[in-house]
SEKE-966795 format. One line per 10 residues: their letters; for each residue x, y negated, z negated of C-alpha. Coordinates in Angstrom, 2 decimals, padded with zeros to 5 digits, always signed. Layout:
// residues N
A) X,Y,Z ~ ...;
//
This chain:
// residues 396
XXXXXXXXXX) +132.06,+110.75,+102.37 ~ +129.64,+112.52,+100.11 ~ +126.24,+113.07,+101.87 ~ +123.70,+110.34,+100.88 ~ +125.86,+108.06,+098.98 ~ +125.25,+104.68,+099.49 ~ +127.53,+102.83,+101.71 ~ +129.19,+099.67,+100.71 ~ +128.55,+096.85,+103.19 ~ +131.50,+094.20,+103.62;
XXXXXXXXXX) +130.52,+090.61,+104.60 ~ +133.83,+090.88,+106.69 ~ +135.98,+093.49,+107.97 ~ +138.98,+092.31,+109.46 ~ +140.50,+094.73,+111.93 ~ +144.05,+094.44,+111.60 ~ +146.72,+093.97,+108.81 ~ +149.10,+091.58,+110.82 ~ +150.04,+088.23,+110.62 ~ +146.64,+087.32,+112.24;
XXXXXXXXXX) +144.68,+089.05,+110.18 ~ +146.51,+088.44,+106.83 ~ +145.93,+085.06,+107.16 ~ +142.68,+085.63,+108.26 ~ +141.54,+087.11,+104.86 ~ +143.40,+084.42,+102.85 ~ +141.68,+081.59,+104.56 ~ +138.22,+083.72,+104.40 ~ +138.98,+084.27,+100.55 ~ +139.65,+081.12,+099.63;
XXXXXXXXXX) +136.68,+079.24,+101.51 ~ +134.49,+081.30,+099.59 ~ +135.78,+080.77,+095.93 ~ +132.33,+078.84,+094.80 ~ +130.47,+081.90,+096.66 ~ +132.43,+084.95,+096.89 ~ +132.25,+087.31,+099.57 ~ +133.45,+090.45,+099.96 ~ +136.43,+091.16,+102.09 ~ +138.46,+094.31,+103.49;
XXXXXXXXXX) +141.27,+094.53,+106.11 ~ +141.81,+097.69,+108.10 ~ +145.61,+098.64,+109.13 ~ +147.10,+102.04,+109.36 ~ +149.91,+100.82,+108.09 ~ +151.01,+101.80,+104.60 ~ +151.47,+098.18,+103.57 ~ +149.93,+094.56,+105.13 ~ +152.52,+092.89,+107.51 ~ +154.63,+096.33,+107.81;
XXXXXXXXXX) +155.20,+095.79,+111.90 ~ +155.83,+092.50,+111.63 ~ +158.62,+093.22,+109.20 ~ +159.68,+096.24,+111.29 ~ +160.30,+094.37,+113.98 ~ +161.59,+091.23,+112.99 ~ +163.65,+093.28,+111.29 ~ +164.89,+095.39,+114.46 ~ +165.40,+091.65,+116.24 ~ +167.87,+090.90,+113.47;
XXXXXXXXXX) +166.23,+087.20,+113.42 ~ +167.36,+084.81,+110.72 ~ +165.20,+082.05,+111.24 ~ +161.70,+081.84,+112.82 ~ +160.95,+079.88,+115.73 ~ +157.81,+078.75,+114.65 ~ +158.23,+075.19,+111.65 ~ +157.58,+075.60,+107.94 ~ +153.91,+074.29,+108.58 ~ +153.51,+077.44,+110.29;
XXXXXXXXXX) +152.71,+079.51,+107.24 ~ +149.95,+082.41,+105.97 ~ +148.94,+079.72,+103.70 ~ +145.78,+077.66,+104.16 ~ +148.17,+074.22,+102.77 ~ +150.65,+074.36,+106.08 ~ +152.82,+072.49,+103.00 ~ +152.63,+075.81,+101.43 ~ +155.74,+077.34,+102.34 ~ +157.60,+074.20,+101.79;
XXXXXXXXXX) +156.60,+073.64,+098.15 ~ +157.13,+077.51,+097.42 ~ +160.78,+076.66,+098.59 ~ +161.16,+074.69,+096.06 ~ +162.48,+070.93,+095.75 ~ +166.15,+071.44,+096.57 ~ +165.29,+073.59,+099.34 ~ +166.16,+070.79,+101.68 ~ +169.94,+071.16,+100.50 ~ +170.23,+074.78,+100.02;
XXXXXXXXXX) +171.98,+076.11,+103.23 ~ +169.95,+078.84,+104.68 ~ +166.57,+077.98,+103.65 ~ +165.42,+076.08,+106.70 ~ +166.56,+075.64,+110.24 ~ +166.76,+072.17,+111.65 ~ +165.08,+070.90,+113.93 ~ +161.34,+071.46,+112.82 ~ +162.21,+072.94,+109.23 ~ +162.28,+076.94,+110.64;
XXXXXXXXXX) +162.12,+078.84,+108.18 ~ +164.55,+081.63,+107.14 ~ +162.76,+084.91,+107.74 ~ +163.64,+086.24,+104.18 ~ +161.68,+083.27,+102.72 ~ +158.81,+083.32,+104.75 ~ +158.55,+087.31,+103.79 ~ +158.84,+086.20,+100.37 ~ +156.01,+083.62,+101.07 ~ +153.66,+086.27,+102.14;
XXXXXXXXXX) +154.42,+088.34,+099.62 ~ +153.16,+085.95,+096.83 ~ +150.15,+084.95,+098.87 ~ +149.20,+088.75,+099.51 ~ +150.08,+089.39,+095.61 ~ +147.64,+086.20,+094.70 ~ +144.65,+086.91,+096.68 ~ +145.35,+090.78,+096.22 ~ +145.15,+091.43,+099.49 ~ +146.53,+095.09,+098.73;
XXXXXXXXXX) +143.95,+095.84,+096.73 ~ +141.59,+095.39,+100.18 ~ +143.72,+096.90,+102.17 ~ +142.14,+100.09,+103.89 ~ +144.37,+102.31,+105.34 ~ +142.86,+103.64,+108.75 ~ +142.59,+103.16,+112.33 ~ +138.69,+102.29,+113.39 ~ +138.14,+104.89,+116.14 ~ +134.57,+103.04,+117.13;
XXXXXXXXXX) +132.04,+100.21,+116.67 ~ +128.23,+100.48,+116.43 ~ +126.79,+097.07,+116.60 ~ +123.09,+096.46,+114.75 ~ +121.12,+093.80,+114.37 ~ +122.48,+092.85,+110.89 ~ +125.63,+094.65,+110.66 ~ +128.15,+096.77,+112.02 ~ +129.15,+100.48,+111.61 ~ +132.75,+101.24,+111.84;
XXXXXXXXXX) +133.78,+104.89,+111.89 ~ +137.74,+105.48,+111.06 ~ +139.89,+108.32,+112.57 ~ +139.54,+109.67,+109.40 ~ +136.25,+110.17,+109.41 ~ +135.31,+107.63,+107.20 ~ +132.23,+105.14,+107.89 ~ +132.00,+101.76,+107.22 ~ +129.96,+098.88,+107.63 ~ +129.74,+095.13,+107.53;
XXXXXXXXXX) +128.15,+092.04,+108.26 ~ +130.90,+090.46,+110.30 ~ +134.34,+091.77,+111.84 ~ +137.04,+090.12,+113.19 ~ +139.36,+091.65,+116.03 ~ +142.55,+091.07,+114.69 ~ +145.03,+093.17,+116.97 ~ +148.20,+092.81,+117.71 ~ +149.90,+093.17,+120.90 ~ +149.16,+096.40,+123.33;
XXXXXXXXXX) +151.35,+099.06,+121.89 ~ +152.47,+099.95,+125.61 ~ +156.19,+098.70,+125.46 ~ +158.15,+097.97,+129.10 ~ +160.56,+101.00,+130.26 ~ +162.41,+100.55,+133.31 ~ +161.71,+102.53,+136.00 ~ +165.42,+103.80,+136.07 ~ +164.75,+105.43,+132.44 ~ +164.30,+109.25,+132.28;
XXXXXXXXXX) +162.97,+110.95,+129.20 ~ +166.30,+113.19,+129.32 ~ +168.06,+109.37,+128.59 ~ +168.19,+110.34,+124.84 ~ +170.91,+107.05,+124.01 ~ +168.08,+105.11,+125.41 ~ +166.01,+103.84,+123.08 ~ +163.54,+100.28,+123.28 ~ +164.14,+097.67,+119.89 ~ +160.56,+098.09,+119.27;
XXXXXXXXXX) +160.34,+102.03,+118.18 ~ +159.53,+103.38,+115.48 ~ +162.60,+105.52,+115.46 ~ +164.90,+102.31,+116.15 ~ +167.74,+102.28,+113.38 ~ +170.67,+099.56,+113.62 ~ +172.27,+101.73,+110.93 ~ +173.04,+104.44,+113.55 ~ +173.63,+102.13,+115.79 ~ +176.77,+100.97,+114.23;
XXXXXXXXXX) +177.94,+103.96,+114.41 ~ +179.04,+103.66,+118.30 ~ +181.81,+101.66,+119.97 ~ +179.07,+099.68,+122.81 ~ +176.33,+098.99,+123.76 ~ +174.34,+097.11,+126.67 ~ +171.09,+095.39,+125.75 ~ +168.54,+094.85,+128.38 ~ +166.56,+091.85,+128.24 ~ +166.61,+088.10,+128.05;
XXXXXXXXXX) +164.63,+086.58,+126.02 ~ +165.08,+085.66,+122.21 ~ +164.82,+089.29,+121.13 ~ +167.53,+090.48,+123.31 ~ +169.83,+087.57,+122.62 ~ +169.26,+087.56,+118.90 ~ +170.10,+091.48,+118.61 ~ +173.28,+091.09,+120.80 ~ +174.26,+088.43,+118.57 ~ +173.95,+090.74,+115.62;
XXXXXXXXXX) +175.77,+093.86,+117.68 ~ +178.85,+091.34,+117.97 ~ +178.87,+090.57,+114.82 ~ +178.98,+093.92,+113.56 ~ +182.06,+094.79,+116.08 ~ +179.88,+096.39,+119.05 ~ +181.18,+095.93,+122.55 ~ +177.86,+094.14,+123.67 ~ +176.62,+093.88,+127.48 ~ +174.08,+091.48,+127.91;
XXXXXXXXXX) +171.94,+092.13,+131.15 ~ +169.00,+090.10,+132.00 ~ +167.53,+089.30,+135.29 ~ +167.20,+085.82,+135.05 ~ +169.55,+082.85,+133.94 ~ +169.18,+082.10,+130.28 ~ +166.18,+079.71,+129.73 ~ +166.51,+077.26,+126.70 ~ +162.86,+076.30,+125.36 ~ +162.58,+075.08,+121.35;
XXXXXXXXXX) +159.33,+077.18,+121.27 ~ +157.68,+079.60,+123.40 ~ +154.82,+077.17,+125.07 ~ +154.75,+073.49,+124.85 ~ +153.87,+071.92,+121.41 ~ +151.24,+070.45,+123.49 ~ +149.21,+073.13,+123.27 ~ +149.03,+072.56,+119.30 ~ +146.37,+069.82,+119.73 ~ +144.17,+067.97,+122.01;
XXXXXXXXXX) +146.58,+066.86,+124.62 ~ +146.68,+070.04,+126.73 ~ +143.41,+072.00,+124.32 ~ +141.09,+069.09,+125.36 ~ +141.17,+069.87,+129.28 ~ +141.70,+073.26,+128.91 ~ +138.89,+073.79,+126.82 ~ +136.84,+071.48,+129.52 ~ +137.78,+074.29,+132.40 ~ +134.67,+076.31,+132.98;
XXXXXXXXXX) +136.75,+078.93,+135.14 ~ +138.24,+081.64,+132.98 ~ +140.65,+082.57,+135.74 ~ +141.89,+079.20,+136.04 ~ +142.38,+078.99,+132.34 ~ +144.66,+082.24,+132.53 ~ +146.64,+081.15,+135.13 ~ +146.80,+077.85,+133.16 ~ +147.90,+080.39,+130.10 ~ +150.81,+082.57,+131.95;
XXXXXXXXXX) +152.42,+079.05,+133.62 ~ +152.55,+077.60,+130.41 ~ +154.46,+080.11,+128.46 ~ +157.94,+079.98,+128.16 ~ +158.47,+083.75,+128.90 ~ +161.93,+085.06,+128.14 ~ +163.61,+082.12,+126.44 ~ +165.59,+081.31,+123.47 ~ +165.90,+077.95,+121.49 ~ +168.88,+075.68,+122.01;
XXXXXXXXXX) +171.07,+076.82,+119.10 ~ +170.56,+080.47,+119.62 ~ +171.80,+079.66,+123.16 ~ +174.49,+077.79,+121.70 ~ +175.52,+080.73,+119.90 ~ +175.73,+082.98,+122.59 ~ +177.28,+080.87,+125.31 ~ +180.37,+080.69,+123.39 ~ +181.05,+084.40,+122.77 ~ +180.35,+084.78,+126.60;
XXXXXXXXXX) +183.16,+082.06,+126.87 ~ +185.50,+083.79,+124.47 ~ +184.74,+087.49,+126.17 ~ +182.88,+088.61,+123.12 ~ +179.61,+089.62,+124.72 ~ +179.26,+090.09,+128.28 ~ +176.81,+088.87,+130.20 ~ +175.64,+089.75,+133.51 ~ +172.44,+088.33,+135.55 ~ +171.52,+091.40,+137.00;
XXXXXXXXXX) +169.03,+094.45,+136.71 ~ +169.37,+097.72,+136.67 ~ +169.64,+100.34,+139.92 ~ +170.28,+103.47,+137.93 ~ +171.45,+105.07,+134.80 ~ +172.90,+108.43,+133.78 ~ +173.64,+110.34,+130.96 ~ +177.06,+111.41,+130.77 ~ +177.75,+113.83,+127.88 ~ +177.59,+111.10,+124.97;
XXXXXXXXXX) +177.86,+108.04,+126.95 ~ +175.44,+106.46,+129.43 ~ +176.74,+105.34,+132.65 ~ +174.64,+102.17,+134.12 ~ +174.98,+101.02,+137.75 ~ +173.88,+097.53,+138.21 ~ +171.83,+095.84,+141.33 ~ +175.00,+093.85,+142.14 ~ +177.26,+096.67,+142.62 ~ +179.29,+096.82,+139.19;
XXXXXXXXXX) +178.87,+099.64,+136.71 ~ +179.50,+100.39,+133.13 ~ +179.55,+102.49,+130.55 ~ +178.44,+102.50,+127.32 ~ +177.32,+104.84,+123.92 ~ +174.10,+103.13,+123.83 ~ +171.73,+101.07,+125.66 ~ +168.97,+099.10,+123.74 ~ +165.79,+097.88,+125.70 ~ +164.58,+094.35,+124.41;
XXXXXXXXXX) +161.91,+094.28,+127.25 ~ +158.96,+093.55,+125.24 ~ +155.73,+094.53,+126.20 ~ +153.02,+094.84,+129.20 ~ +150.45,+092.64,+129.45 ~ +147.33,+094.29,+128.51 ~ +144.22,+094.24,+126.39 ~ +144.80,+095.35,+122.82 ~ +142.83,+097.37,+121.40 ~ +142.84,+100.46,+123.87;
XXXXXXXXXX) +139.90,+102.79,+124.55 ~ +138.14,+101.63,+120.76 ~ +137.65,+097.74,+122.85 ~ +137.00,+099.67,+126.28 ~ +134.34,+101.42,+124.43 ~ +132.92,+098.09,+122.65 ~ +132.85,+096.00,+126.30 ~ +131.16,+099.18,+128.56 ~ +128.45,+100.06,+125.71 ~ +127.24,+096.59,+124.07;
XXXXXXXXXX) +128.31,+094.54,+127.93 ~ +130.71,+092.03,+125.93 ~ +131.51,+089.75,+128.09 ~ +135.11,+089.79,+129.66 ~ +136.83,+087.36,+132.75 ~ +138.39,+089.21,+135.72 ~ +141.33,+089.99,+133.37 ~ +139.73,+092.02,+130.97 ~ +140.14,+089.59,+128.06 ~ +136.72,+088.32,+125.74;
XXXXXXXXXX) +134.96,+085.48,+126.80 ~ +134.15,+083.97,+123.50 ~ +132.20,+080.39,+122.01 ~ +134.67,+078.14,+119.94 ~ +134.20,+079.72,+116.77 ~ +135.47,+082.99,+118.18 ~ +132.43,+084.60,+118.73 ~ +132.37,+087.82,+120.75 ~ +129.01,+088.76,+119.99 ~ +126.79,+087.41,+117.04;
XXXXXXXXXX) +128.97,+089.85,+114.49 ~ +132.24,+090.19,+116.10 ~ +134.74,+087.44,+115.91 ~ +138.28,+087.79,+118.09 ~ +141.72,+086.56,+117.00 ~ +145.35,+086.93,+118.89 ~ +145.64,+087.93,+122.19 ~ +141.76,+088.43,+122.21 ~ +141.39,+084.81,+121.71 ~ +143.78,+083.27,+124.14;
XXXXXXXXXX) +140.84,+082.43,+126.95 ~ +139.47,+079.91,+124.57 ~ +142.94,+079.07,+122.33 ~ +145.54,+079.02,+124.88 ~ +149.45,+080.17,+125.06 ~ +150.03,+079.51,+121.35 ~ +146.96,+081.81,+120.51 ~ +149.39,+085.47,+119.70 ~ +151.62,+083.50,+117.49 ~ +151.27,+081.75,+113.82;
XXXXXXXXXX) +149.84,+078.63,+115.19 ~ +147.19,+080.66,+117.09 ~ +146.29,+082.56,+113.83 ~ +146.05,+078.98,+111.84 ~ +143.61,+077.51,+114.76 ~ +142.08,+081.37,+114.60 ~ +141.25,+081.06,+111.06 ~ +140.09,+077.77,+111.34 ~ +137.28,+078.21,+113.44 ~ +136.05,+081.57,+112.10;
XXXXXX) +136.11,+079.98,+108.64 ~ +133.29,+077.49,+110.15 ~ +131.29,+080.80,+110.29 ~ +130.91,+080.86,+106.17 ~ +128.55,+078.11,+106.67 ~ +126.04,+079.48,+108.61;
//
């Protein structure tokens, strides 16, 4: 930055180039049409959405779990009418029930909204290192040096980057590698003869279900029976019937033990279970409820010996195992709580009003927001409600 140039300020700087925070800047954009404001999004990523594609992508997931109304859209029809009117007879387009859509038209769907709001064109491609909060605005400073500043931000993070390893796994355990890297490629994947996938929720299902079908010897290992949910918390949580009394619960402990019952951890809807009960029946994946007791790398195979005494061997083993529960946001939020006293419950997470408010000038979205949005607050839903109540902030 040239010394004593002026320095643009932003009326809102979204933090994050995710779902959450694409939709975000849509709704923002588009409340403001009779009084425009000005809008960027920062995401070291080279393009908007790139780890959601990445790793729906690495899931091998056809449909969504989340309905059609569940869109980046501010009309939840959106998706629906971008489908087209024959749509509802066109196989492929949308899963029944709850009109899921397929994940190559809801990419498509984003792509048209980010193309009409050019949303690329406010896309700034950095990582904000630190936060300086003043009375009337706040000074960002990027990794790469850079310094910017706006009236409003909005915490739109994605999930801590700190994905589950086994205990069992050694760096040396080079045919070990978790869904969720970078360096994860199915196309050398295909390449071997097996593979065991640990894990047992939808991730680890759906990308066993894709090493079948590609002609993979696929063992299945979870730790729990398969557990059949449509979507990953009850649809109560959509709307007043669980939101009203959780909302009424003045105990922020309460509400996240409230928030970790009510999640359907490790599940997969009824078809997808469908689908892989009968190639267990048939012998085409195996299955085993069981963990892990050791592995060992064995020239160009990995040998795995499992808690309940049986042992196999395989060219490469695939961690779907998700990731820890933690704060996002690392030592850049750690750094924002201990300096400006933010406050936080006993679990680390914001403690924010109903319009998302952190602090006058910092607004929270995703995981940030789940203390005052509830289990559905990391997914699409949760960035709909998200947007919804920030947008209320235009107005004042």
């Amino acid at each position: 930055m040239v010394e004593g140039a002026a320095v643009e300020v932003y009326d809102w700087l979204i933090v994050g180039g995710g779902i959450h925070g694409t939709h975000i800047a849509v709704r923002l954009l588009a409340s403001s049409r009779t009084q425009p404001v000005a809008v960027r999004i920062v995401d070291p990523s080279v393009t908007l959405l790139r780890k959601w594609r990445e790793r729906s992508a690495s899931t091998k997931m056809k449909y969504l779990r989340s309905p059609g109304v569940h869109n980046l859209a501010t009309d939840p029809f959106a998706l629906k009418t971008f489908a087209g009117k024959k749509s509802r007879t066109k196989p492929g387009i949308f899963a029944q029930p709850y009109a899921r859509p397929a994940l190559e038209l809801f990419n498509r769907h984003c792509d048209a909204l980010i193309a009409d709001a050019s949303l690329g064109e406010l896309h700034i491609m950095d990582t904000i290192q630190s936060m300086d909060l003043g009375e009337d605005r706040v000074q960002l400073k990027t990794t790469s040096g850079k310094l910017l500043q706006s009236k409003k931000v909005v915490l739109a993070l994605g999930p801590a980057e700190i994905k589950k390893t086994p205990s069992w796994v050694t760096p040396e355990m080079s045919q070990v590698q978790h869904l969720f890297a970078a360096e994860f490629d199915w196309s050398e994947i295909v390449k071997y003869k097996s593979v065991a996938i640990i894990g047992g929720g939808i991730s680890a299902v759906q990308a066993a279900l894709y090493a079948e079908s590609i002609g993979l010897e696929v063992h299945l290992l979870s730790r729990h029976p398969m557990r059949t949910h449509m979507f990953d918390s009850d649809p109560g949580w959509l709307g007043p019937k669980f939101l009203t009394q959780f909302s009424r619960e003045k105990s922020y402990a309460k509400r996240r033990q409230w928030i970790d019952r009510s999640r359907y951890t490790g599940s997969v809807p009824p078809e997808i279970h469908r689908s892989l009960n009968s190639r267990i029946q048939s012998g085409r994946i195996h299955f085993r409820q069981t963990e892990v007791d050791c592995g060992q790398q064995e020239g160009v195979t990995t040998q795995l010996t499992l808690k309940d005494r049986h042992q196999i061997e395989v060219d490469q083993v695939i961690l779907a195992t998700g990731f820890q529960k933690a704060r996002p946001g690392g030592k850049m939020i750690d750094r924002l709580v201990e300096r400006y006293q933010l406050p936080v419950s006993v679990c680390g997470f914001p403690i924010v009003d109903r319009q998302l408010r952190w602090h006058p000038r910092i607004y929270v979205s995703g995981s940030l927001a789940e203390l005052e949005i509830g289990p559905v607050a990391k997914n699409i839903a949760g960035a709909r409600q998200a947007a919804e109540r920030i947008e209320s902030a235009l107005k004042n």
